[in-house]
N, C-alpha and C positions, 0 to 999 in steps of 0.2 A: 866481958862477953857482950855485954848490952851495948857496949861503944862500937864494941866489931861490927855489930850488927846494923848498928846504927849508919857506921860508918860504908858499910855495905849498900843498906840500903840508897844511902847519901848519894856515892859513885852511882850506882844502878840509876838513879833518878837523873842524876844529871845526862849521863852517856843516852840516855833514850830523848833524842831530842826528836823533831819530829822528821817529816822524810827531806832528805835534799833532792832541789830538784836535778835533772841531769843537763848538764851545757853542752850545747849544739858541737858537734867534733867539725864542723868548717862553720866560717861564719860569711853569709850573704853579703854582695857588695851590692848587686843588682848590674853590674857590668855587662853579663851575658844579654840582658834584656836590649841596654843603650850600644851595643855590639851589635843586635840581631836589625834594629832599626837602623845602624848607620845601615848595614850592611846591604839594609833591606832598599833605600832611600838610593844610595848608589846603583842598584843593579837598577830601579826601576830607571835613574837616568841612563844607565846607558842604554836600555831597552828603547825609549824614548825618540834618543841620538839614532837609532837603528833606524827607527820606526819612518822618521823625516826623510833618512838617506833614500829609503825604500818608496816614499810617498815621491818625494821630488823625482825618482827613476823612474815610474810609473805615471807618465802623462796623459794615458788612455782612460785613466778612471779617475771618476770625481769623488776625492776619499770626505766622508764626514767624522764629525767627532761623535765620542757618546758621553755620557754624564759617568761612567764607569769604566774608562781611560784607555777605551778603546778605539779603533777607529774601523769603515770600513764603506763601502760603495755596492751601487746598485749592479747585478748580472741581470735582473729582471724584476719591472717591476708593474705592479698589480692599479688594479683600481685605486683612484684618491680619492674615494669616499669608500675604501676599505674601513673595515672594524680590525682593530691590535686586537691583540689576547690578554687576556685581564685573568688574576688569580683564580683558578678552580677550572676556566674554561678548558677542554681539551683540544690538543693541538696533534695533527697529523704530520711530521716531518721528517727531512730528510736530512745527512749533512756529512763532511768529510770533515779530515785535520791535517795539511800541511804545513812541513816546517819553511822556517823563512827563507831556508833557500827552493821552495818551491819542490819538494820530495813531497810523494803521498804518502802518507806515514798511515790514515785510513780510509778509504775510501766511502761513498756513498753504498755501495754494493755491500763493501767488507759488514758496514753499520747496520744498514738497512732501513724498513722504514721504521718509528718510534710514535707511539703515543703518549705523547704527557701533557700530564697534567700539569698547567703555569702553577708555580711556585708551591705546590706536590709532593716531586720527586728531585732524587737527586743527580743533579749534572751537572757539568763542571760551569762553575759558576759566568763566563762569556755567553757561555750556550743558552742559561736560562734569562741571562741579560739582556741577549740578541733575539731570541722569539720574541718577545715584546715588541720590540720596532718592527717587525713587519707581518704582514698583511697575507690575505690567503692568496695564493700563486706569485708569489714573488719569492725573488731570491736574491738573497746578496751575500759577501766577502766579509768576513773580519778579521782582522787584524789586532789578535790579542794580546796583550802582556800575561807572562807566566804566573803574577798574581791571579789573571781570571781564565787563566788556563790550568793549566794542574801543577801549579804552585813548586814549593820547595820539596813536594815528594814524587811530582813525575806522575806517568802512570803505570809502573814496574812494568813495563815491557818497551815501546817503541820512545814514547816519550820520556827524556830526559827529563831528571830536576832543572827547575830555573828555564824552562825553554818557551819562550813565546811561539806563537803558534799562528795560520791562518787556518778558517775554518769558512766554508761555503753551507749556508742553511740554506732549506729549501723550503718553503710551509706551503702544504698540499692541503691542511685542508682547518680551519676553525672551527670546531663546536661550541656554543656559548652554555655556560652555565648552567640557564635557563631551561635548555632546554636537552640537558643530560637525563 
């Protein structure tokens, strides 16, 4: 009986081993990631290839580049010894979004006017790029890639996923910092 017991306990001892961990039911390659950048790398060339077709069509305006792979020219422009908008200053503006083939998709009326605050609030990221470059009463075109437009998710109504965009901003009026 002591051996049963023994032997009992023996089993019991060993079967309690401590907890297994559980393995992963798919395992990561990391594929989807090196998929999303080709993916990502090609649309922006062809957006690119668009953008030249469109620049070279266009010989009434003098298109500039930006540091944020946009491009876009003067409709009007302001004093050159303007002051730019700098973080926190508040900005009085106006702006539309058409598509590249020249469809107003929203207008300046639709929008309305806006208050923001630089780098504040959120808007699609060209828009907060583009206030920056210019100056109080001036206006100009740009010419975005769908990265600095509304991206891979659109903006679930008129704008498409993946759709570059032109947008005309208008800045009515700077307030500095300062003097909020």
């Amino acid at each position: 009986m002591k051996r049963l017991a023994f032997l009992s306990f023996l089993v019991i001892l060993i079967s309690c081993g401590g907890p297994e961990p559980r393995k992963p039911i798919e395992a990561r390659s990391g594929s989807f990631i090196k998929e999303s950048v080709e993916r990502n790398k090609k649309l922006l060339k062809q957006e690119e290839a668009l953008f030249k077709q469109i620049i070279e069509r266009d010989s009434s305006h003098n298109y500039l580049s930006t540091s944020f792979g946009a491009y876009y020219y003067y409709n009007l422009v302001g004093d050159s010894i303007g002051y730019t908008p700098v973080e926190d200053d508040l900005v009085r503006l106006t702006y539309n979004i058409r598509s590249i083939t020249n469809d107003t998709l929203y207008s300046m009326v639709d929008i309305g006017i806006l208050d923001y605050k630089v780098d504040k609030q959120e808007l699609f990221p060209g828009l907060r790029s583009g206030v920056k470059l210019l100056k109080a009463n001036e206006t100009a075109t740009f010419l975005l890639p769908s990265a600095q437009a509304y991206g891979y998710h659109g903006d679930n109504n008129k704008i498409e996923p993946n759709t570059p965009i032109f947008t005309t901003i208008k800045i009515i009026e700077i307030t500095k910092k300062e003097n909020l």
